[in-house]
N, C-alpha and C positions, 0 to 999 in steps of 0.2 A: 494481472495474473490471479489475482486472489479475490477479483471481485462474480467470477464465473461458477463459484461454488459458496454456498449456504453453511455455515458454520456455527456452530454451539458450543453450553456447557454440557457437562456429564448430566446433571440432574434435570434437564429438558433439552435435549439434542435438538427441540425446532424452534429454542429461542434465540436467537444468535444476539448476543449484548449488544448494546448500543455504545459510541464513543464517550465516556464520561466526562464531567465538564474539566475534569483533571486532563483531559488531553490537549484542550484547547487553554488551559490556565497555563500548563509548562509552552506554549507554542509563542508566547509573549518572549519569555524570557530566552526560551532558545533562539527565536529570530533576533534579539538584540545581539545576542551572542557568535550566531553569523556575522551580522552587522559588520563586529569588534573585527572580526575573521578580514571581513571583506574589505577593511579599512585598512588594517595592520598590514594584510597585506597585498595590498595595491601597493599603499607605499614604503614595505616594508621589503618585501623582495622584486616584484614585477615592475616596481620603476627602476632599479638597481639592475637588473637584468635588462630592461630598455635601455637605457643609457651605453650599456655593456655592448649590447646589439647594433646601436642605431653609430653613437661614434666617438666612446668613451668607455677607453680598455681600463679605466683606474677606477668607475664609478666606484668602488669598493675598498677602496683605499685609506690613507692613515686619516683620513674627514670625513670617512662615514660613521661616523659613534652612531648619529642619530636612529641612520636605516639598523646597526644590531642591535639597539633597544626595540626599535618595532618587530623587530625578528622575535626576539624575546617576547614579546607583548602578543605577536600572532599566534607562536607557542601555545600560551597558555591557554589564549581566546579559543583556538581549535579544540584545545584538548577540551574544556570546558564545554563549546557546543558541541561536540563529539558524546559527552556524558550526557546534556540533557536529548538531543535528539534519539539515543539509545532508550532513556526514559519515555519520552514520546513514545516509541516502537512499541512498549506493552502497555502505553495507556488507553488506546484503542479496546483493550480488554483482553482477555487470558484464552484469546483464541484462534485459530490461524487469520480467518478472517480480519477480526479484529487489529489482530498483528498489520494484515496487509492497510486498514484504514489508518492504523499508527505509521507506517511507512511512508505513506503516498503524504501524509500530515509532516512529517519532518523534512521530507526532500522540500515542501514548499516552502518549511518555514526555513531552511538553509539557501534557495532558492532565494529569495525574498530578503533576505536576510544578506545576501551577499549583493546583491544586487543595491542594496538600500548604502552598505559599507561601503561599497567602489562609488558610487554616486555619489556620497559627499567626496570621498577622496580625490574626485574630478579635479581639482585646482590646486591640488597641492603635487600633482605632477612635475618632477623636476625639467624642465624644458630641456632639450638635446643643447649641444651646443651649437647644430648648423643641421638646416633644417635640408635637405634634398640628398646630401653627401654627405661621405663619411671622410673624417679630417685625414687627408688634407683635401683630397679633390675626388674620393671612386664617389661613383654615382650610387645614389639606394637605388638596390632592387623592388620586387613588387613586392618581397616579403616585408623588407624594409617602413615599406609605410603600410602595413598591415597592423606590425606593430609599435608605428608612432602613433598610430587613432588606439591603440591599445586602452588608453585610458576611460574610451568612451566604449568600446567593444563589450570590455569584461562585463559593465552592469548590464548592456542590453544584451546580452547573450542570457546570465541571471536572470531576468527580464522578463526573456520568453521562456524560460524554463522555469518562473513562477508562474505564468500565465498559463499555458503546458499542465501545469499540475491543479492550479485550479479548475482547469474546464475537468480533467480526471475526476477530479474529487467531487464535481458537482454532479457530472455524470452518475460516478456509484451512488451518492446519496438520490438521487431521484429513483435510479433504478431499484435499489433498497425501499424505499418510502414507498413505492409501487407495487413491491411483492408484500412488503408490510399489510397497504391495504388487500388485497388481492387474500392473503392469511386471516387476516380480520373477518372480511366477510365469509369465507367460505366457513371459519368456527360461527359465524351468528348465523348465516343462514344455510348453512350447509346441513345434507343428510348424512346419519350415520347407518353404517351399517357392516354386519361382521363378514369378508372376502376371503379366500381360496387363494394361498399363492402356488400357481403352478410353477416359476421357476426363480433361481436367486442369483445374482453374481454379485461377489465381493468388490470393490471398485480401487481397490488399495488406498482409501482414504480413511485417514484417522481423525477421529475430532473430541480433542481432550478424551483418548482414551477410549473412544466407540468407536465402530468400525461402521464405514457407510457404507448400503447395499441396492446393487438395481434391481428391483423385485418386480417380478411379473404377476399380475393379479386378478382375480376374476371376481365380481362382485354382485348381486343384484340392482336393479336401479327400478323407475315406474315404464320403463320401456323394455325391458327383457336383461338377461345378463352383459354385462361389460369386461371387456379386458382391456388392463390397462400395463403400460409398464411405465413407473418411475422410482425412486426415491423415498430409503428410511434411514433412517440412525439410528440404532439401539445398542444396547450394552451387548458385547457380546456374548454375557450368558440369557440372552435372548432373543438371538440369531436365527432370522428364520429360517424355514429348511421347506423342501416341495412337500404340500397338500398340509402345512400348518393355516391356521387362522389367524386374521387379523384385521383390526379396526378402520375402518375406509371412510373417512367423509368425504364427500361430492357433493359437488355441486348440480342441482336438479335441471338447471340450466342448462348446464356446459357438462354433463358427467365426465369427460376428460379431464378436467381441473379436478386432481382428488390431493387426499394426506391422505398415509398410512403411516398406523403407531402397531405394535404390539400390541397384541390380545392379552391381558392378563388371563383369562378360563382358558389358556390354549396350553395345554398339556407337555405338549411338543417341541416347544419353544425354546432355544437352549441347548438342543442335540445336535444341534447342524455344526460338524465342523471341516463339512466341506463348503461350506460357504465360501470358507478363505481361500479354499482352491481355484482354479482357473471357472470359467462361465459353465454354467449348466442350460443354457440355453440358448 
């Protein structure tokens, strides 16, 4: 969701922050943290609840001390990787984007994390008492042995839902690394030059505080004039408005491929407050 839109600070709306290595130093400690999660409780309620299921109405009885201390122990471990994966969320950076590469960063490491906890806890599954039926003789159903392979289910379902969010994760970083370069070249080799916007529409996007706009533009190039429509961010007391001025790099190549920032000499700049209103164009 959050990887279809380009996101900034206030004081350069077209830098969108990179993950800081703080986001990847807490993703350690919160996957161990799932880990705790996905151990505690495997064997802490879901074997308790198997037993319960499969053909053992007392699993939880005056000899289960063990499973309410793991109850206890799962407790905590959640609340705990509940705090740092919340941490994760803004380590990404202080921007929606950001946020969203904080997000898609903690579901793997809770992912993985949980997946990694039920995988040891594979062998310390307490065994049913009668494997096919439930005592003294009904037969399991198909739910039934659905959830006697329970043990082995939980991490490979985890499993693919870290692997799931790796290929995610690897996706937006390539496509990022790609408009990264694709911004690089067009500031080293890109032409500037000052454009005409004939029309503006507000796109109800906010990004820390500036409001993003789809502006239509005409510009000179060495082939005759161009019109283009895409994408600015500015402050909103710099909101463009029809027939203000503004700074256009293109690429000489591609003149399709442009940026537009705010004209500082543009006079005009600042007055538009229908921007925020529905399309003018």
């Amino acid at each position: 969701m959050f990887g279809s839109f380009e996101f900034g600070l206030p004081g350069d709306p077209r830098q969108a922050r990179r993950p800081g290595p703080r986001l990847w130093l807490l993703g350690v400690p919160t996957t161990l943290a799932w880990a705790a999660v996905g151990w505690s409780g495997a064997l802490g309620l879901l074997d308790g609840f198997r037993l319960m299921s499969l053909n053992r109405v007392d699993a939880w009885g005056p000899d289960a001390g063990p499973a309410v201390s793991l109850v206890l122990f799962f407790s905590v471990s959640i609340t705990v990787a509940s705090s740092l994966g919340f941490a994760m969320l803004w380590g990404g950076g202080m921007s929606l984007r950001g946020m969203g590469v904080g997000f898609r960063a903690s579901s793997l490491a809770a992912s993985l994390g949980i997946a990694l906890g039920s995988g040891v806890a594979i062998p310390s599954w307490t065994p049913p008492e009668s494997v096919g039926q439930r005592l003294p003789s009904d037969p399991w159903t198909d739910v039934d042995w659905i959830v006697y392979y329970e043990p082995y289910l939980v991490p490979a379902v985890a499993g693919v839902s870290a692997l799931v969010m790796i290929m995610v994760l690897g996706r937006a970083f390539v496509t990022r690394a790609e408009a990264d370069d694709r911004a690089q070249a067009l500031a080293r080799t890109g032409r500037q030059v000052i454009g005409h916007v004939l029309g503006v529409e507000f796109t109800n996007v906010w990004v820390m505080g500036n409001p993003r706009f789809s502006v239509q533009v005409r510009f000179p190039t060495d082939g005759g004039e161009r019109t283009v429509i895409t994408t600015m961010i500015t402050s909103p007391m710099r909101a463009p408005s029809r027939g203000s001025t503004v700074k256009v790099t293109y690429d000489p190549l591609n003149p399709d491929s442009v940026q537009v920032d705010p004209d500082p000499a543009d006079r005009a700049a600042g007055g538009n407050f229908g921007a925020f209103l529905p399309p003018l164009f």
